[in-house]
N, CA, C and O atoms as a GROMACS GRO file, in nm:
protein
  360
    1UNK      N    1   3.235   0.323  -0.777
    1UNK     CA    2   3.247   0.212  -0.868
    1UNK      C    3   3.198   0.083  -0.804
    1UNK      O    4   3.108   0.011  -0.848
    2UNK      N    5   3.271   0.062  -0.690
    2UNK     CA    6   3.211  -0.033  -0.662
    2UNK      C    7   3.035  -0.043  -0.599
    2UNK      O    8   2.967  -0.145  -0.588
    3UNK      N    9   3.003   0.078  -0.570
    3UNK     CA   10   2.833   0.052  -0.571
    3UNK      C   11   2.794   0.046  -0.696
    3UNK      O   12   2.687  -0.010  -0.718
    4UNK      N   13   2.853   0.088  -0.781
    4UNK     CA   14   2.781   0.083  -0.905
    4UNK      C   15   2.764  -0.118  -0.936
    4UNK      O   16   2.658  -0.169  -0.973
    5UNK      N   17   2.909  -0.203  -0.906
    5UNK     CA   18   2.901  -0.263  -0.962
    5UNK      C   19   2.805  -0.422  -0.854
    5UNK      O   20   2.760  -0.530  -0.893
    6UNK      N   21   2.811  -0.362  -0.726
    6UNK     CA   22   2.731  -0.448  -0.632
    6UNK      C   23   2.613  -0.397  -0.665
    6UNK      O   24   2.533  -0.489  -0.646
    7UNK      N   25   2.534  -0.265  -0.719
    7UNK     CA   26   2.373  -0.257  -0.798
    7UNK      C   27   2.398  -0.336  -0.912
    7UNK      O   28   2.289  -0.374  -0.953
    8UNK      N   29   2.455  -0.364  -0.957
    8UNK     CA   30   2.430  -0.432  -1.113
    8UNK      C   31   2.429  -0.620  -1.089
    8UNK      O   32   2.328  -0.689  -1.102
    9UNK      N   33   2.562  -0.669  -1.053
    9UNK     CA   34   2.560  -0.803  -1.008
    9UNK      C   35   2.449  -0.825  -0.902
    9UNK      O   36   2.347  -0.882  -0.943
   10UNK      N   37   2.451  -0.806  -0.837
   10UNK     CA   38   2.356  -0.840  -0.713
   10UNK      C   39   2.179  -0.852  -0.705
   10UNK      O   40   2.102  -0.947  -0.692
   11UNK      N   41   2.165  -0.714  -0.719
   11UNK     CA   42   2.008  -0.694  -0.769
   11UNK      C   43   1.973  -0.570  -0.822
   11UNK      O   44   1.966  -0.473  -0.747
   12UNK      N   45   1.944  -0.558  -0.974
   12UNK     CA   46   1.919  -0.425  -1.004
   12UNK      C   47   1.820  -0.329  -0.995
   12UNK      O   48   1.754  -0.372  -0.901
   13UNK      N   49   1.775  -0.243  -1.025
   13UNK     CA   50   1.626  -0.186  -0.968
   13UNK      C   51   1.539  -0.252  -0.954
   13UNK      O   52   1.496  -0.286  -0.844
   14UNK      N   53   1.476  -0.300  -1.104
   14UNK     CA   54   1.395  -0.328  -1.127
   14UNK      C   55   1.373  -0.466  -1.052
   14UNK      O   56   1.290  -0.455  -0.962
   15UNK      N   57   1.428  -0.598  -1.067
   15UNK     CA   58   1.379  -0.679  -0.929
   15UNK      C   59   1.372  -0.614  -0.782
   15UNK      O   60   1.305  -0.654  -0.687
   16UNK      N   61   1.462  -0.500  -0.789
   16UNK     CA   62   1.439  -0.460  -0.618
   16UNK      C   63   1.299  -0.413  -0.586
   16UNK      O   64   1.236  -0.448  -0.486
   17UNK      N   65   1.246  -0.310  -0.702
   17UNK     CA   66   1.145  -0.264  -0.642
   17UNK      C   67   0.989  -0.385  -0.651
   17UNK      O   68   0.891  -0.394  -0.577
   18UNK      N   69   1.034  -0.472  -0.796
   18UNK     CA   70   0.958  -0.644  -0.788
   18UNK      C   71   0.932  -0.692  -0.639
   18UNK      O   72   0.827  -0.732  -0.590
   19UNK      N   73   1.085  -0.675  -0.566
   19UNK     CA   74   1.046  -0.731  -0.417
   19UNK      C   75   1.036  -0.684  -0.350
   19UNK      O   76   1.050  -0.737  -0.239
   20UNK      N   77   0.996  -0.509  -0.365
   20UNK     CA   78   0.950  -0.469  -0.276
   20UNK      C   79   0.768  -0.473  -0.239
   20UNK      O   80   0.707  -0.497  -0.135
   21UNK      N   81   0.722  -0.438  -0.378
   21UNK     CA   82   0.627  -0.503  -0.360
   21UNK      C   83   0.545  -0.636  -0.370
   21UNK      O   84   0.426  -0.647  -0.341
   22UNK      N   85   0.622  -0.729  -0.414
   22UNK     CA   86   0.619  -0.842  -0.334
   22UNK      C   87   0.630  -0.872  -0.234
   22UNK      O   88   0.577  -0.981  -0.215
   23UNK      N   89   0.702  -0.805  -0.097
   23UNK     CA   90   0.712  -0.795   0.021
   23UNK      C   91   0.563  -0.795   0.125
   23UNK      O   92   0.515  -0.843   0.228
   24UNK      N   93   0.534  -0.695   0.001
   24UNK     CA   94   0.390  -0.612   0.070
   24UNK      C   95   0.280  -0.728   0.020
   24UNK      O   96   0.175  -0.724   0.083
   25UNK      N   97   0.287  -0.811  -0.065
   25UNK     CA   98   0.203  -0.899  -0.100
   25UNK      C   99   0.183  -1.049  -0.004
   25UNK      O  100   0.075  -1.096   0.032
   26UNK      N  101   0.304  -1.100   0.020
   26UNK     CA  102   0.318  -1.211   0.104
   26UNK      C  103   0.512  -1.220   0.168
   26UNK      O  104   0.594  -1.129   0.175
   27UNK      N  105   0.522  -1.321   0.193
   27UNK     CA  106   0.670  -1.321   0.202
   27UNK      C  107   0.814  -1.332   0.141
   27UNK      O  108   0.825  -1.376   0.027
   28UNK      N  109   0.882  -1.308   0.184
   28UNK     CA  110   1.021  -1.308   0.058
   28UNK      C  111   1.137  -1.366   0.138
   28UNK      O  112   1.147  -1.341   0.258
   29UNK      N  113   1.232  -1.447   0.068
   29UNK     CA  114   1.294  -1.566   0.143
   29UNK      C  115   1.379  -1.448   0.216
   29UNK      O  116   1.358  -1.327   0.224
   30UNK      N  117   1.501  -1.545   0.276
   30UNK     CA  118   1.550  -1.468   0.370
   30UNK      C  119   1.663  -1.420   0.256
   30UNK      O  120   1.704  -1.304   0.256
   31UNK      N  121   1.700  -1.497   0.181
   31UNK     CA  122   1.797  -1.438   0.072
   31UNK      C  123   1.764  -1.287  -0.010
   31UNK      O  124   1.836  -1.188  -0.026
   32UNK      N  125   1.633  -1.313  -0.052
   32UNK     CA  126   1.589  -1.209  -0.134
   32UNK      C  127   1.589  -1.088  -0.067
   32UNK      O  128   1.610  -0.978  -0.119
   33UNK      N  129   1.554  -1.117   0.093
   33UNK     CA  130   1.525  -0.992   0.229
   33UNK      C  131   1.701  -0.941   0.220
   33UNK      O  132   1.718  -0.835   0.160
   34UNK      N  133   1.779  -0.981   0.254
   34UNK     CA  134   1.918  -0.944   0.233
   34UNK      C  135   1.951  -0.856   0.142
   34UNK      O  136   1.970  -0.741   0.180
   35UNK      N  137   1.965  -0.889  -0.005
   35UNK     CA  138   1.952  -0.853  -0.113
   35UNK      C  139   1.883  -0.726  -0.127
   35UNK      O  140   1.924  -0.630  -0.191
   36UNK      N  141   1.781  -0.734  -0.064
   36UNK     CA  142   1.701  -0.606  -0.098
   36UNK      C  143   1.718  -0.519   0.017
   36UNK      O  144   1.660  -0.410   0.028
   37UNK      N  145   1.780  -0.559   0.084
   37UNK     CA  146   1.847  -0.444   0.213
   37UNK      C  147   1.989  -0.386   0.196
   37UNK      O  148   2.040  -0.282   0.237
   38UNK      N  149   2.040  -0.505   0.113
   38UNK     CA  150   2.160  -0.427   0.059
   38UNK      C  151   2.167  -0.328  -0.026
   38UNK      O  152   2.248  -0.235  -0.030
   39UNK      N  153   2.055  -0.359  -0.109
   39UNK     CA  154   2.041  -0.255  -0.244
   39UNK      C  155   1.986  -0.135  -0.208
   39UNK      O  156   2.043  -0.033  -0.248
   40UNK      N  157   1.861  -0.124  -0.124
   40UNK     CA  158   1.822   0.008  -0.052
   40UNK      C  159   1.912   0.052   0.007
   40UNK      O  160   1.878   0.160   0.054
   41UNK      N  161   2.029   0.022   0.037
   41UNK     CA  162   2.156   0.083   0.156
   41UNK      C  163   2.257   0.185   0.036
   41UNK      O  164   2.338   0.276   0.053
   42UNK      N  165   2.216   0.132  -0.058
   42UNK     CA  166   2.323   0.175  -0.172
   42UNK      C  167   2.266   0.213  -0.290
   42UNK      O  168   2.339   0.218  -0.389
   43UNK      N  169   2.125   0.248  -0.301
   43UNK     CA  170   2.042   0.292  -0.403
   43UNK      C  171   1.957   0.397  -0.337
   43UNK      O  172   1.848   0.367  -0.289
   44UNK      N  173   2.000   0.505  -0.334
   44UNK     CA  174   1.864   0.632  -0.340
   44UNK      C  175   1.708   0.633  -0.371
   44UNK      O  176   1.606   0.674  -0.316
   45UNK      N  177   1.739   0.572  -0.477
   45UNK     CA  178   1.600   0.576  -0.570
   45UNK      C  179   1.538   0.458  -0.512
   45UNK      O  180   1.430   0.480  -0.455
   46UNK      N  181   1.562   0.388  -0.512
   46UNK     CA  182   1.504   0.264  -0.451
   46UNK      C  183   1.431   0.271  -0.374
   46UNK      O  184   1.319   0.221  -0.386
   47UNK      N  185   1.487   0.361  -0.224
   47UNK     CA  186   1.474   0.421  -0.097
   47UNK      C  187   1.362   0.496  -0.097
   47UNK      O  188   1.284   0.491  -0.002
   48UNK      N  189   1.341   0.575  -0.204
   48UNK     CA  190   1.253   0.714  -0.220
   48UNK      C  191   1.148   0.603  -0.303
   48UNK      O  192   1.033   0.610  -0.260
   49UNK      N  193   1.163   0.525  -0.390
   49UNK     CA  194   1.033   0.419  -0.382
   49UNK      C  195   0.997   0.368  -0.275
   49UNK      O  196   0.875   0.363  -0.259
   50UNK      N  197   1.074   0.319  -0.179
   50UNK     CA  198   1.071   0.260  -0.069
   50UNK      C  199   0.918   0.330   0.034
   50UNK      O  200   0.813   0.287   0.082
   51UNK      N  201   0.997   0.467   0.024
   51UNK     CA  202   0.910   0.567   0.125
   51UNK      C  203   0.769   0.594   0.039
   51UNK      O  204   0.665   0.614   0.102
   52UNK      N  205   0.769   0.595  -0.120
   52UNK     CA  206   0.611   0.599  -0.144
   52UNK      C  207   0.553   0.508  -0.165
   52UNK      O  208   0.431   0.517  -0.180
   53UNK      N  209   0.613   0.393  -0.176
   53UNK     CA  210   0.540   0.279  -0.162
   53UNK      C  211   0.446   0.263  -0.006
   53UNK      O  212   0.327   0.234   0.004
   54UNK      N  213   0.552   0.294   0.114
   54UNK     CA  214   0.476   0.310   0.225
   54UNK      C  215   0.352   0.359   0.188
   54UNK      O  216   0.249   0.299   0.158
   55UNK      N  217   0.380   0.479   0.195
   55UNK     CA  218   0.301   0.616   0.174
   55UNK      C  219   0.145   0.561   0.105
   55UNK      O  220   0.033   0.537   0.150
   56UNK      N  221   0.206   0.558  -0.014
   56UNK     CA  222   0.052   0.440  -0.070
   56UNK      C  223  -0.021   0.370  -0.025
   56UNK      O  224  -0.144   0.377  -0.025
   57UNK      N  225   0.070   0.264   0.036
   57UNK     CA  226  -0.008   0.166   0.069
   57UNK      C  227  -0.155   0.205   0.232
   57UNK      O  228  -0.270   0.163   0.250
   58UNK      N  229  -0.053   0.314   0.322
   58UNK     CA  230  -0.146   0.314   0.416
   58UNK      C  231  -0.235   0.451   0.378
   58UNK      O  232  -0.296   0.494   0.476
   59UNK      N  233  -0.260   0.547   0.223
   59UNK     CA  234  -0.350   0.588   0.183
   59UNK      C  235  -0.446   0.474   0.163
   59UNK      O  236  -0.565   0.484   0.193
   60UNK      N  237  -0.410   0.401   0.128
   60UNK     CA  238  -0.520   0.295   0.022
   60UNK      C  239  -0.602   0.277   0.185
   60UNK      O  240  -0.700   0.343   0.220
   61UNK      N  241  -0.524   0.161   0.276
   61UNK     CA  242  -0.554   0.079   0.397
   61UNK      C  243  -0.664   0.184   0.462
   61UNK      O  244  -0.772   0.129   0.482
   62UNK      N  245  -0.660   0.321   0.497
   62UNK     CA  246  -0.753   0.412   0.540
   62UNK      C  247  -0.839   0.416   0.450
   62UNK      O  248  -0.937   0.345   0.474
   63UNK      N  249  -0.841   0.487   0.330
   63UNK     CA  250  -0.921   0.465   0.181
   63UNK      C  251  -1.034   0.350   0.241
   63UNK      O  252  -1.145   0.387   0.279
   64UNK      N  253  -0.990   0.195   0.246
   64UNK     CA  254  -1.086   0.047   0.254
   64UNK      C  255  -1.136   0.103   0.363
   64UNK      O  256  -1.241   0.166   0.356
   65UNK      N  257  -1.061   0.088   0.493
   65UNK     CA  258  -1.115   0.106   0.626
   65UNK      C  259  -1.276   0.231   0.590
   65UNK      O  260  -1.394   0.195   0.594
   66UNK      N  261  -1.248   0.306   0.574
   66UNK     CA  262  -1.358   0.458   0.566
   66UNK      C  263  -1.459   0.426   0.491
   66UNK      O  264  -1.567   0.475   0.524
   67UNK      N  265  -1.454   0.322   0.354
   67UNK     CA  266  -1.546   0.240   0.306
   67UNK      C  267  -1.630   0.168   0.360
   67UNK      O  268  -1.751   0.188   0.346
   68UNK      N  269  -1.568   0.045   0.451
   68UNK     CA  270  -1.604  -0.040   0.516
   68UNK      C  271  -1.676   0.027   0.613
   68UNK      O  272  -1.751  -0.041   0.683
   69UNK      N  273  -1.669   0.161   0.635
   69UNK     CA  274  -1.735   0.224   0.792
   69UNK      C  275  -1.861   0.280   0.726
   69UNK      O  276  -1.969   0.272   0.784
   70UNK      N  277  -1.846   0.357   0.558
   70UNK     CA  278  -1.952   0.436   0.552
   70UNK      C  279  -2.086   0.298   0.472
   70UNK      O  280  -2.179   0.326   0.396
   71UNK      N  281  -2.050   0.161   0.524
   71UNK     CA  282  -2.201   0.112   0.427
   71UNK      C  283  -2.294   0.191   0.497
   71UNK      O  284  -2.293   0.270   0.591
   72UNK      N  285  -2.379   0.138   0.411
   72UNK     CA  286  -2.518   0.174   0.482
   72UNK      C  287  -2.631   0.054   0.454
   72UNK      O  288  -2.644  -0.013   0.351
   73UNK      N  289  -2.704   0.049   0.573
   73UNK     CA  290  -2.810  -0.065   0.572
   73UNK      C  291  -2.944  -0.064   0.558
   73UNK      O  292  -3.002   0.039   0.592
   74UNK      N  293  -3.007  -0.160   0.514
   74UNK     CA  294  -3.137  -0.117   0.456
   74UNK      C  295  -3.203  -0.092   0.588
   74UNK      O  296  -3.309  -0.032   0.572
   75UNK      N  297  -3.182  -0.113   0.686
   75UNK     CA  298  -3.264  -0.004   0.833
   75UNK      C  299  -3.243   0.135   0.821
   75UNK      O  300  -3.334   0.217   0.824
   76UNK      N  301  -3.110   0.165   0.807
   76UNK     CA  302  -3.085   0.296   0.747
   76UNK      C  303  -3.164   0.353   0.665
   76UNK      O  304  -3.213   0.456   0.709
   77UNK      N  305  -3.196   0.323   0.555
   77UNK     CA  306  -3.260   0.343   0.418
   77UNK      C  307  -3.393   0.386   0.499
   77UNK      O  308  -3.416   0.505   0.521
   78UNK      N  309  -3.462   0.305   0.533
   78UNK     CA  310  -3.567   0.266   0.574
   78UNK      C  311  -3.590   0.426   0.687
   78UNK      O  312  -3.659   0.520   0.647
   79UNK      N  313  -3.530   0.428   0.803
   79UNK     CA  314  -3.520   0.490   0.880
   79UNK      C  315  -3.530   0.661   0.813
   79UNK      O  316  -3.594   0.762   0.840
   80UNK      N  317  -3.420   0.618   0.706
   80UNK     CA  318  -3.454   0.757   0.627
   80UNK      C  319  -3.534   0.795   0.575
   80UNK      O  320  -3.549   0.916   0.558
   81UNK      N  321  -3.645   0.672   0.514
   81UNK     CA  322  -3.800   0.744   0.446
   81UNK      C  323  -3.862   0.750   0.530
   81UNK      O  324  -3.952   0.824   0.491
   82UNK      N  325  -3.884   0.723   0.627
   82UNK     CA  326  -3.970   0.767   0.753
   82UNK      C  327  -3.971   0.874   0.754
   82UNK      O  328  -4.066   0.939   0.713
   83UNK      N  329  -3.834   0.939   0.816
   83UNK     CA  330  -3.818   1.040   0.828
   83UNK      C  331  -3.885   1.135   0.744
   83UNK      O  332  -3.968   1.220   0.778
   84UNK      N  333  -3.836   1.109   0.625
   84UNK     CA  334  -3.882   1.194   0.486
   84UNK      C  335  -4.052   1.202   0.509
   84UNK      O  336  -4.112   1.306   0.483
   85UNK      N  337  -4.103   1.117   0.544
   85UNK     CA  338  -4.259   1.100   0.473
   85UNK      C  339  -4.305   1.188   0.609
   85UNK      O  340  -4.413   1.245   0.599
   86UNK      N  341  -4.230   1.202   0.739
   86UNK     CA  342  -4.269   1.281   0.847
   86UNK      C  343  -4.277   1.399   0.851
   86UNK      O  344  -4.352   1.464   0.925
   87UNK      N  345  -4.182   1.451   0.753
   87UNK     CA  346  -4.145   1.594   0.708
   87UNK      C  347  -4.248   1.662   0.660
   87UNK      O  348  -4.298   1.766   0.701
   88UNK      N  349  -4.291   1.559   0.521
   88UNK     CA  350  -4.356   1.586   0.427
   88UNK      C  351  -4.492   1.589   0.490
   88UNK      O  352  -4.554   1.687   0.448
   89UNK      N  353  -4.544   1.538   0.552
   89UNK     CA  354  -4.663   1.496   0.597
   89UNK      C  355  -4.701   1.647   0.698
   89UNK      O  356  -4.813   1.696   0.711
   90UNK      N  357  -4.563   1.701   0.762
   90UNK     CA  358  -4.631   1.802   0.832
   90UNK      C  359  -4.634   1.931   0.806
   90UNK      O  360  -4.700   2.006   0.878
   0.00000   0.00000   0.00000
């Protein structure tokens, strides 16, 4: 009962998981940080958002990174019709 009634007064899901990813966006006062440590201590679900929110976020962060690695440059390009026209040529 009484977790039920410190999830309801305090902070209910739905702002918790608001600041959670708000967390991940920029900063969150020190009040709101409390709040939302209390509620993950005493909310399951929250928690198990908690862990795929991680989860997500450092799919995505590898996702950009592997992007950022595979450009390719017009020397590249270039380098590659060479190649091609060397092939072809022999």
């Amino acid at each position: 009962m009484l977790k039920r009634l410190i999830h309801i007064i305090f902070l209910p899901c739905s702002e918790a998981t608001l600041l959670m990813e708000k967390r991940k966006a920029e900063t969150i006062s020190s009040k709101e940080g409390w709040k939302l440590s209390l509620h993950l201590k005493i909310c399951k679900w929250c928690r198990a958002y908690k862990e795929k929110l991680e989860i997500l976020d450092e799919i995505l962060k590898k996702n950009i990174a592997r992007k950022e690695n595979d450009k390719i440059n017009d020397s590249d390009i270039q380098e590659f019709k060479n190649k091609m026209f060397e092939k072809l040529d022999s």
